[in-house]
C-alpha positions in Angstrom: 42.9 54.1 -57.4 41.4 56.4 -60.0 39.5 55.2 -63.5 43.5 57.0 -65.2 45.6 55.5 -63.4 43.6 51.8 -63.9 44.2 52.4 -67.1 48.1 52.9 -66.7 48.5 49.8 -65.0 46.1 47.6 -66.7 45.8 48.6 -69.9 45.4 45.5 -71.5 43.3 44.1 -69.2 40.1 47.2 -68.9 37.9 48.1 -71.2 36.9 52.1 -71.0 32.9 52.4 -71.7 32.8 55.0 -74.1 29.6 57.0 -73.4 29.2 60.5 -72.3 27.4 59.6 -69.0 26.9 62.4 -66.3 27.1 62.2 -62.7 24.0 62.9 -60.7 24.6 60.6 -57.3 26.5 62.5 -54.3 29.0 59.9 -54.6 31.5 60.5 -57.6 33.8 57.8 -57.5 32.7 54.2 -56.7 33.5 50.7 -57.1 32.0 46.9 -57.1 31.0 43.8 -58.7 28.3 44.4 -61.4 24.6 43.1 -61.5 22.9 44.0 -64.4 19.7 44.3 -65.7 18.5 45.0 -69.9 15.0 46.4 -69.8 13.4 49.0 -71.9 11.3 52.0 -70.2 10.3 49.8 -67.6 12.4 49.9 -64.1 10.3 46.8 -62.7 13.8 44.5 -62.6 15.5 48.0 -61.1 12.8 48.2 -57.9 13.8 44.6 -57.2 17.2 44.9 -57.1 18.0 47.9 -55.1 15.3 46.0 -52.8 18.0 43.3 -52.1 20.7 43.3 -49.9 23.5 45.5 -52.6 26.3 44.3 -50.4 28.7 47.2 -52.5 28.0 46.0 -56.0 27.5 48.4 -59.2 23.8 47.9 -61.0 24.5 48.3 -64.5 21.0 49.1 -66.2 20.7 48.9 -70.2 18.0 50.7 -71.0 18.5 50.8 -74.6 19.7 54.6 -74.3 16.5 55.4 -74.5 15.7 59.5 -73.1 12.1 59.4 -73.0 11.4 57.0 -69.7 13.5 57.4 -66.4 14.7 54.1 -65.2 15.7 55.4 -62.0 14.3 57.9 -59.7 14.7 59.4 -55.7 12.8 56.2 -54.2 14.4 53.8 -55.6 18.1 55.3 -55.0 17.2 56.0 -51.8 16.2 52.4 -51.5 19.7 51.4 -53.1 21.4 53.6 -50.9 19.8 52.2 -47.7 20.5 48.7 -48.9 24.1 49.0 -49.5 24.6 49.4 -53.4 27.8 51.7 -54.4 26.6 52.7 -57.2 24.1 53.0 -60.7 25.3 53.1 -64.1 22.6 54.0 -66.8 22.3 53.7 -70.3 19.4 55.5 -69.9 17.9 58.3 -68.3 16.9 58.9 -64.2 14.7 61.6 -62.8 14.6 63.6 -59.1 18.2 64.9 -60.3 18.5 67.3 -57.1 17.0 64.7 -54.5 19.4 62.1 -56.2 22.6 64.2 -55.7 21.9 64.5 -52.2 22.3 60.7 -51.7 25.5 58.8 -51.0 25.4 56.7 -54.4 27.2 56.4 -57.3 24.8 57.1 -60.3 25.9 57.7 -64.0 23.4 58.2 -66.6 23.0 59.7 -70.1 20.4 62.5 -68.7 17.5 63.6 -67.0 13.9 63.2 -67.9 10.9 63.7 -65.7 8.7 61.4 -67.2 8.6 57.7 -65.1 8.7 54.0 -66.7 5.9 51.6 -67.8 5.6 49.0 -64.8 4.6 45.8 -67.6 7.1 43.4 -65.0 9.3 42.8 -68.3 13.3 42.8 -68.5 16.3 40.7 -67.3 18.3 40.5 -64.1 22.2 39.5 -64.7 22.5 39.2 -68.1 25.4 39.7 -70.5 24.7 43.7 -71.6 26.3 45.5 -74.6 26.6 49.2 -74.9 29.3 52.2 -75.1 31.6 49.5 -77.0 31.9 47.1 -74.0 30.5 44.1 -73.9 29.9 43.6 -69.5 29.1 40.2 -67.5 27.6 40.2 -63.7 30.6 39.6 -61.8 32.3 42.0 -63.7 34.3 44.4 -61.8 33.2 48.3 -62.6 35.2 51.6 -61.3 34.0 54.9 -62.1 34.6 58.2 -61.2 34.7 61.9 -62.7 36.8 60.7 -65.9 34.6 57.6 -66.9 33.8 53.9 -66.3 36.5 51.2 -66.5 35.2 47.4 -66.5 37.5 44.7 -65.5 37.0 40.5 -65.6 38.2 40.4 -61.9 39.1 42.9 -58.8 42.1 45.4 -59.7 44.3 48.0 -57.3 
């Protein structure tokens, strides 16, 4: 079911992120329980998730919407990719734009940039995050496609 008609039929129980992300991954629609991670130009929490089994699941990366540091680049989707994650949402920036789309993964971001993170080991794996007006949990349910990101407390269809 598309991000629309989610909306139709659960209105009262989505919330719509209201950011203008982009899609970059091959993959334009996707779907799965959320695992998130708030760090700040520094993608050391991202390289250990997408090294972990994904098993479908959505990593939801607040980068503090910052443009100057790209939290997620070609290596590291491809990694998500071959470990079984559906998808990347950014509030942030990635890099390796064209080797990116190429992959079979979900990635929404705010932009490109081609400069890479700090590596200082610092952020936090699946924490309570806050950004585009929605407040999102791990365990979270996320659907996105071409028309935006819908978050839900539990599966919906």
């Amino acid at each position: 079911m598309n991000t629309c008609d989610l909306c139709d039929a659960h209105e009262a129980h989505v919330r719509v992120l209201d950011l203008p992300l982009r899609d970059f991954g091959g993959r334009l629609a996707f779907y799965g329980v959320v695992s998130t991670i708030k760090a700040f130009e520094d993608n050391s929490r991202v390289r250990e998730a997408v090294d972990e089994p994904g098993q479908g699941r959505v990593l939801v990366i607040d980068g503090g919407g910052s443009t100057r540091r790209a939290m997620l680049g070609d290596l590291l989707a491809a990694k998500a990719t071959e470990n079984g994650w559906a998808g990347v949402v950014i509030f942030g920036v990635i890099r390796d734009s064209v080797e990116i789309a190429a992959l079979d993964l979900g990635v929404k971001a705010l932009g490109t940039c081609p400069r890479k993170t700090d590596k200082f080991d610092q952020g936090e794996r699946d924490v309570d995050v806050h950004f585009g007006g929605v407040h999102i949990r791990p365990g979270d349910w996320l659907y996105a496609d071409v028309d935006g990101v819908v978050l839900a407390d539990t599966a919906l269809g």
